[in-house]
Backbone as CSV, one residue per row, in Angstrom:
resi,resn,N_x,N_y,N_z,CA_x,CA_y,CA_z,C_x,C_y,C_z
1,UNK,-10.047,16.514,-4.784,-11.016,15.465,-4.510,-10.421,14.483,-3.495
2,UNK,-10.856,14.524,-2.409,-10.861,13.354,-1.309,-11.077,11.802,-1.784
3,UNK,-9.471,11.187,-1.260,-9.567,9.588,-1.666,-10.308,9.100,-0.602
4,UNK,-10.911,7.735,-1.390,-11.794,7.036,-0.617,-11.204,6.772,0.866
5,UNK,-11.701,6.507,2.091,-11.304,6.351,3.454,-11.556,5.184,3.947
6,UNK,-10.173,4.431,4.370,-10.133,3.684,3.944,-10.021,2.795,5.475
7,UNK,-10.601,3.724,6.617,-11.236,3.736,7.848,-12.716,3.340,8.178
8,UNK,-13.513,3.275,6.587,-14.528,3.048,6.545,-14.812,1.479,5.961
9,UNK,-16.069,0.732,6.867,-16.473,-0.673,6.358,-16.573,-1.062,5.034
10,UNK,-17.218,0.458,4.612,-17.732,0.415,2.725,-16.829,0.673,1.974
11,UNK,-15.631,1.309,2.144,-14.670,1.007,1.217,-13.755,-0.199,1.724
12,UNK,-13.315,0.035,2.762,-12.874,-1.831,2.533,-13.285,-2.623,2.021
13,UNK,-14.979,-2.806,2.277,-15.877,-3.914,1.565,-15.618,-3.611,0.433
14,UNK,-15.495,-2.874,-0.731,-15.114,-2.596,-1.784,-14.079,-2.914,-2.544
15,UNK,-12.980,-2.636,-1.793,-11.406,-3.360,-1.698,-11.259,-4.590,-1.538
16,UNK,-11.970,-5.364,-0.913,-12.227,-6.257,-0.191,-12.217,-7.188,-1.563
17,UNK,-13.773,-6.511,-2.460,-14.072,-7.329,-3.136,-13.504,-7.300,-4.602
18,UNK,-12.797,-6.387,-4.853,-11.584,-6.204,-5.880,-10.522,-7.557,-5.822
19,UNK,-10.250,-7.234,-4.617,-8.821,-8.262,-4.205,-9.689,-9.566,-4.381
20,UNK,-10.825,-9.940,-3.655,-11.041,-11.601,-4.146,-11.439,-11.737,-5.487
21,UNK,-11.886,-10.561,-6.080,-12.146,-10.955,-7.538,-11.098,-11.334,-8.321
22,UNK,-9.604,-11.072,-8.040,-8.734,-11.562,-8.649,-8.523,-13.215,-8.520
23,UNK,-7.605,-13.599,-9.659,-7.663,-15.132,-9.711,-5.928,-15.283,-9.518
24,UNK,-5.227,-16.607,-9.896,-3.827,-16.927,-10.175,-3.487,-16.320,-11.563
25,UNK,-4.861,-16.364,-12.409,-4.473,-16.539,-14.022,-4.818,-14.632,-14.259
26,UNK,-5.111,-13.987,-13.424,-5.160,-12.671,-13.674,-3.665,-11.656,-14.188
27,UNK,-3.946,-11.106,-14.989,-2.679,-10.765,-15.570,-2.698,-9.217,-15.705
28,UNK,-1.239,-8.429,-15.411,-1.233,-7.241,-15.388,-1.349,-6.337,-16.713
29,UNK,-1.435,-5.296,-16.667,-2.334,-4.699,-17.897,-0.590,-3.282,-18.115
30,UNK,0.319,-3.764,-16.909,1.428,-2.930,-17.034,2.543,-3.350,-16.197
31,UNK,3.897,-3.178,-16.112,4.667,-3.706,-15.257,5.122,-5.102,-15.413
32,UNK,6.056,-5.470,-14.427,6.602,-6.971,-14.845,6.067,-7.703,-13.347
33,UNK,5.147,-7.476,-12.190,4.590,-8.418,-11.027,4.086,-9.049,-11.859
34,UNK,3.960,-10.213,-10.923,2.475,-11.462,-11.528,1.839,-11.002,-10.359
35,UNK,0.528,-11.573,-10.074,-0.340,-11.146,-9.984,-0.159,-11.576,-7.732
36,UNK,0.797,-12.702,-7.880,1.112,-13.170,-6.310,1.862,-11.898,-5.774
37,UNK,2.436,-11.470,-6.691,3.969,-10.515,-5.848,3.497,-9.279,-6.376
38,UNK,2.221,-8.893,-6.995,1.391,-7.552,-6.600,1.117,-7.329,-5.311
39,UNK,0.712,-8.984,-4.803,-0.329,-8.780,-3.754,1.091,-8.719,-2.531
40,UNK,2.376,-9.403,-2.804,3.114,-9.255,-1.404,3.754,-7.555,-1.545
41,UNK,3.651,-7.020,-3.106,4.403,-5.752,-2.853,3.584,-5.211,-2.039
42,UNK,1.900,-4.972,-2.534,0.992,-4.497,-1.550,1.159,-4.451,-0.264
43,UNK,1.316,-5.246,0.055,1.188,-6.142,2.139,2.596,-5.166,2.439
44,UNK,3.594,-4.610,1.643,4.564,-3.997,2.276,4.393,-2.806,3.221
45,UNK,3.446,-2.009,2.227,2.471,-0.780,2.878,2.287,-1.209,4.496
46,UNK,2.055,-2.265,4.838,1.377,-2.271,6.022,2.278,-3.296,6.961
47,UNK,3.132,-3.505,6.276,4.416,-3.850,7.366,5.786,-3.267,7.826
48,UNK,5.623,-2.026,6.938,5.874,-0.697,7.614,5.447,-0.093,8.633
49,UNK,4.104,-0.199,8.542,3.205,0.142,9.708,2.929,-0.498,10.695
50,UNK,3.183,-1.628,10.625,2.696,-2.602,11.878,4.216,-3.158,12.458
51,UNK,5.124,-3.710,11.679,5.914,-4.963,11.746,7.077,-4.260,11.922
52,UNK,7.822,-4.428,12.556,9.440,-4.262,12.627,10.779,-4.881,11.936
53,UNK,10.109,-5.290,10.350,10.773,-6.310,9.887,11.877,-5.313,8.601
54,UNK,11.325,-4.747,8.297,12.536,-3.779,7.255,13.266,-2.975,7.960
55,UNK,14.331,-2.967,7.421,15.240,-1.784,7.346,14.862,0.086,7.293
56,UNK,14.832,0.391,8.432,14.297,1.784,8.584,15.889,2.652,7.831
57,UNK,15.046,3.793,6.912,15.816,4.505,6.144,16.186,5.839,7.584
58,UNK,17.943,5.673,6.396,18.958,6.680,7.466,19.471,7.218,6.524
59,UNK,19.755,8.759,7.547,20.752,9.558,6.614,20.182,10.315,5.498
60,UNK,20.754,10.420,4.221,20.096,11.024,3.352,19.407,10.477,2.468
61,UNK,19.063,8.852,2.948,17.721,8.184,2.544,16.661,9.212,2.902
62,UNK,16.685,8.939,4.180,15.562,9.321,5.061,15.404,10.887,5.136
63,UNK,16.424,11.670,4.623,15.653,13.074,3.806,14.919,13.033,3.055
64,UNK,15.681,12.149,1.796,15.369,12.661,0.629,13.419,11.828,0.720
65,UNK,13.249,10.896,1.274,11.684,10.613,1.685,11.157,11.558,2.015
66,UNK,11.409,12.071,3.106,10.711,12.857,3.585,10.507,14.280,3.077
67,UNK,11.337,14.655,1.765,11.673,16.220,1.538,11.068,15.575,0.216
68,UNK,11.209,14.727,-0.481,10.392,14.780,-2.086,9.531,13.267,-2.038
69,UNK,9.918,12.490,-1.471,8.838,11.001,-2.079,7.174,11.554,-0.902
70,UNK,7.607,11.875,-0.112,6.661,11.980,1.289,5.239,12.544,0.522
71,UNK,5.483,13.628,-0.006,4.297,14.401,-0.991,3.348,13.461,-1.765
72,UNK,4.876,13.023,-2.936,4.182,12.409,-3.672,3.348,11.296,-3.522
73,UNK,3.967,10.758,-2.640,2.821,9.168,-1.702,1.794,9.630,-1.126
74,UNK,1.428,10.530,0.092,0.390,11.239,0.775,-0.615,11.919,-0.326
75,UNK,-0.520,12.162,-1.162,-1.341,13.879,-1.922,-2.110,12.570,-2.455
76,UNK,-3.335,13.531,-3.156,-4.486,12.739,-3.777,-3.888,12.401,-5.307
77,UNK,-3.145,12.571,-5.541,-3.048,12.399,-6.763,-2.710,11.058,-7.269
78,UNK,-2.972,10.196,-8.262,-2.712,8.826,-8.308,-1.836,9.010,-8.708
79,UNK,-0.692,7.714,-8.768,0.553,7.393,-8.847,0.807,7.244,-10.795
80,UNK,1.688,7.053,-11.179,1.819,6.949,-12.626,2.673,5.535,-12.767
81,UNK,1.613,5.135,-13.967,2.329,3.617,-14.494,3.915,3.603,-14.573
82,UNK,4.237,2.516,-14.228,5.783,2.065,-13.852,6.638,3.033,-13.457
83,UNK,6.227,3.438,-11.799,7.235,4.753,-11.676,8.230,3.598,-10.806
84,UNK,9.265,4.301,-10.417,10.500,3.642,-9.465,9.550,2.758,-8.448
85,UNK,10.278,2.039,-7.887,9.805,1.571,-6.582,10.776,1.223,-5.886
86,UNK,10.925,1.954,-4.857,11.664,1.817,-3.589,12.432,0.240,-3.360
87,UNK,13.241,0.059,-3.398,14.436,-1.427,-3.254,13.524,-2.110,-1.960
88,UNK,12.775,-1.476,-1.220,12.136,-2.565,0.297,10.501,-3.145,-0.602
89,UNK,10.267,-2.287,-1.846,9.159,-2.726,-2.168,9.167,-3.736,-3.294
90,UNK,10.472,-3.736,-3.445,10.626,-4.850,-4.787,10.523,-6.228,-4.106
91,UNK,9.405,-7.011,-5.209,9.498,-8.646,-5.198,9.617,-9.239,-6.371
92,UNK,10.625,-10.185,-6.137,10.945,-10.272,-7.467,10.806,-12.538,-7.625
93,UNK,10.557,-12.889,-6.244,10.559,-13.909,-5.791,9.355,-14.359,-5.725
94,UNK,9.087,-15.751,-6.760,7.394,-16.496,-6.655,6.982,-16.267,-5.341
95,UNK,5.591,-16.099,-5.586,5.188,-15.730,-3.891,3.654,-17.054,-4.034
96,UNK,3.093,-17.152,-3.325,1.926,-17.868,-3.093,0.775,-17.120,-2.861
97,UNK,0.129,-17.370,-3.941,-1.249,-16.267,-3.675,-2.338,-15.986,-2.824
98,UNK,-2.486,-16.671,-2.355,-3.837,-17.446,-1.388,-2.930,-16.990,-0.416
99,UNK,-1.769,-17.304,-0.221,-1.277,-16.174,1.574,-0.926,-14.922,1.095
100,UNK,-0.426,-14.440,0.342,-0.298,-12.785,-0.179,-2.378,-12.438,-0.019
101,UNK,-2.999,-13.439,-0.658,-4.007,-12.162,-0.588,-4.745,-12.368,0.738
102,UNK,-4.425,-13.948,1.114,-5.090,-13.561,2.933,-4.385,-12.100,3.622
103,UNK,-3.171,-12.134,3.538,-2.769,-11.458,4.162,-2.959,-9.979,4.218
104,UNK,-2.938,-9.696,2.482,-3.512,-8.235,2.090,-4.922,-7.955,2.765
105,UNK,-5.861,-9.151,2.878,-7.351,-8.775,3.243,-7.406,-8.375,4.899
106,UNK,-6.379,-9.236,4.707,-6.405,-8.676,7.048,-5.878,-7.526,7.365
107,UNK,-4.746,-7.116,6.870,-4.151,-6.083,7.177,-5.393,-4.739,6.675
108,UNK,-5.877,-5.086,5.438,-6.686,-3.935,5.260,-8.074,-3.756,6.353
109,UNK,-8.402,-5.204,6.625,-9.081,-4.706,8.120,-8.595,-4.368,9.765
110,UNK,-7.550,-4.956,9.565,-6.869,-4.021,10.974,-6.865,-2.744,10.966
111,UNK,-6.207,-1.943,9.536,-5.797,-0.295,9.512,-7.913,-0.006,9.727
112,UNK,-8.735,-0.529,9.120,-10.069,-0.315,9.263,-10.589,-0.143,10.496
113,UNK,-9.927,-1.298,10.916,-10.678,-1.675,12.553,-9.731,-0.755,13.541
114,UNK,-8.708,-0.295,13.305,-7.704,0.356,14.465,-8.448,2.254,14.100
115,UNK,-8.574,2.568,12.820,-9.436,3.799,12.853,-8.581,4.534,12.954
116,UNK,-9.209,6.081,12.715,-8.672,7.560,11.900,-7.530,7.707,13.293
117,UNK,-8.296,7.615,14.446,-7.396,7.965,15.956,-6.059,7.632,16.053
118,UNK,-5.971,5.840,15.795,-4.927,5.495,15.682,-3.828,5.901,14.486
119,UNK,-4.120,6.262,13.928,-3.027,7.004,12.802,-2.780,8.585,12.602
120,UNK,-3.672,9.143,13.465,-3.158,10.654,13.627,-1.964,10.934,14.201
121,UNK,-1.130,11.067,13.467,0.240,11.412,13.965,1.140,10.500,14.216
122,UNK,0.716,9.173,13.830,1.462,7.957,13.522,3.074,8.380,13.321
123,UNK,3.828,7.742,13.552,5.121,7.920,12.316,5.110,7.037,11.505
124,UNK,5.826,7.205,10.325,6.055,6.227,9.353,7.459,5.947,8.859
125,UNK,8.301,5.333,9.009,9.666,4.459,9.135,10.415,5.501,8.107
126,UNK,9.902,5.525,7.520,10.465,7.018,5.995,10.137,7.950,6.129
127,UNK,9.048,8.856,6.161,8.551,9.955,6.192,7.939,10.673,7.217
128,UNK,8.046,10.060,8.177,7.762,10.980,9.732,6.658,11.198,9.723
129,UNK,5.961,11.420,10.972,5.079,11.743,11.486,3.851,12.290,10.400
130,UNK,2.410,11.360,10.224,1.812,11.454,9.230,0.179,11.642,10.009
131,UNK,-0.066,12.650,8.987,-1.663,12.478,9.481,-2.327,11.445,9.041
132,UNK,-3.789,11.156,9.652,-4.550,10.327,9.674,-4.933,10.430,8.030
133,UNK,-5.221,11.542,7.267,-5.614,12.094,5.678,-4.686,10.920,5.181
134,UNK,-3.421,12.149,5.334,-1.853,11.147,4.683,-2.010,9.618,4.558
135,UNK,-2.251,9.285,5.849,-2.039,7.398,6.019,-3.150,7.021,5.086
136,UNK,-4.300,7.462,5.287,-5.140,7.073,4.241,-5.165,7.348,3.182
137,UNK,-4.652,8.011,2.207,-4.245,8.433,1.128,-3.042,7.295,0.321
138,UNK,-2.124,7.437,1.141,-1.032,6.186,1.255,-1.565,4.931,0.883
139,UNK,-2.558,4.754,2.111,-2.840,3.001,1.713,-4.166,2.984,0.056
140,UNK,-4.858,4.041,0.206,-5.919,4.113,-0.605,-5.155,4.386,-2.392
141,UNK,-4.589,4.879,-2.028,-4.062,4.957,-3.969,-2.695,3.998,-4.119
142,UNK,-1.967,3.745,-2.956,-0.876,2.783,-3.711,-1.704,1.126,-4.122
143,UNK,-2.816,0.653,-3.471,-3.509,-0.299,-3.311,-4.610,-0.353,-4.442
144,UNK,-4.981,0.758,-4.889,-6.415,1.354,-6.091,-5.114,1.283,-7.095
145,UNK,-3.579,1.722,-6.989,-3.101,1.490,-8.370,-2.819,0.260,-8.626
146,UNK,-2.774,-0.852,-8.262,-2.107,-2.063,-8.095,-3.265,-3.043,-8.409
147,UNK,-4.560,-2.464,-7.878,-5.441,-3.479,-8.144,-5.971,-2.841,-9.581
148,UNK,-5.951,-1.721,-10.399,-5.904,-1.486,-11.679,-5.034,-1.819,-12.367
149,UNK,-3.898,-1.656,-11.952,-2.789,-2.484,-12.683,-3.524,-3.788,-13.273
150,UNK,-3.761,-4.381,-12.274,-4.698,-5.994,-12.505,-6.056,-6.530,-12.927
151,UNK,-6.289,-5.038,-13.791,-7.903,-4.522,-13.934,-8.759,-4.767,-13.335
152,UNK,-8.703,-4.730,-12.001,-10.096,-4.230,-10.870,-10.224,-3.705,-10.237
């Protein structure tokens, strides 16, 4: 089954309206985020993709991504409650909510507004060269688990 696409107005608008339905006082249903440093782990997804600000994986980091995590992130399959998370995705630092979720809402309309074209064959800082499916798959279930995490 094909994840939602996340290239399209109507599922953003959808996403869209998940993420503002959350509050400060919204509380996770699993895991130890609050509900601010859901929203900055989120925004990481897409500063991989855009931003030059992390540490690009070397060596037999950057195998072992690409030879076993690469699958499991890309494929349709949803992610499972409290699996590892990667040391660049940990926040563990109060964050401010109102800029974590501005920020989550823009970025999810840039990858919208930049479209399937721009991500065909993208690279991605870990896992190399990704199809347009992949990238959307990526942003569509790590983002659908996070905002269930937070029941919406």
């Amino acid at each position: 089954m094909a994840l939602p696409n996340v290239y399209s107005k109507e599922v953003v608008a959808t996403l869209k309206d998940r993420i503002n339905s959350l509050t400060t006082e919204s509380q996770a249903l699993w895991g130890k985020m609050n509900v601010a440093q859901m929203l900055a782990h989120c925004k990481v997804t897409y500063e991989l993709s855009y931003e030059n600000i992390h540490p690009k994986p070397k060596g037999l980091m950057k195998w072992m991504l690409k030879t076993f995590v690469k699958k499991i992130v890309t494929n349709e399959k949803p992610f499972k409650r409290n699996e590892r998370t990667a040391p660049v995705f940990l926040v563990s630092s109060q964050q401010n909510f109102e800029k974590e979720k501005r920020r989550l809402l823009s970025n999810l309309e840039i990858v919208q507004a930049d479209g399937v074209d721009k991500f065909e064959g993208r690279e991605n800082p870990g896992f190399g060269k990704l199809t347009a499916q992949q990238w959307n798959n990526l942003y569509y279930k790590h983002l659908d688990h996070h905002l269930s995490q937070f029941g919406v």
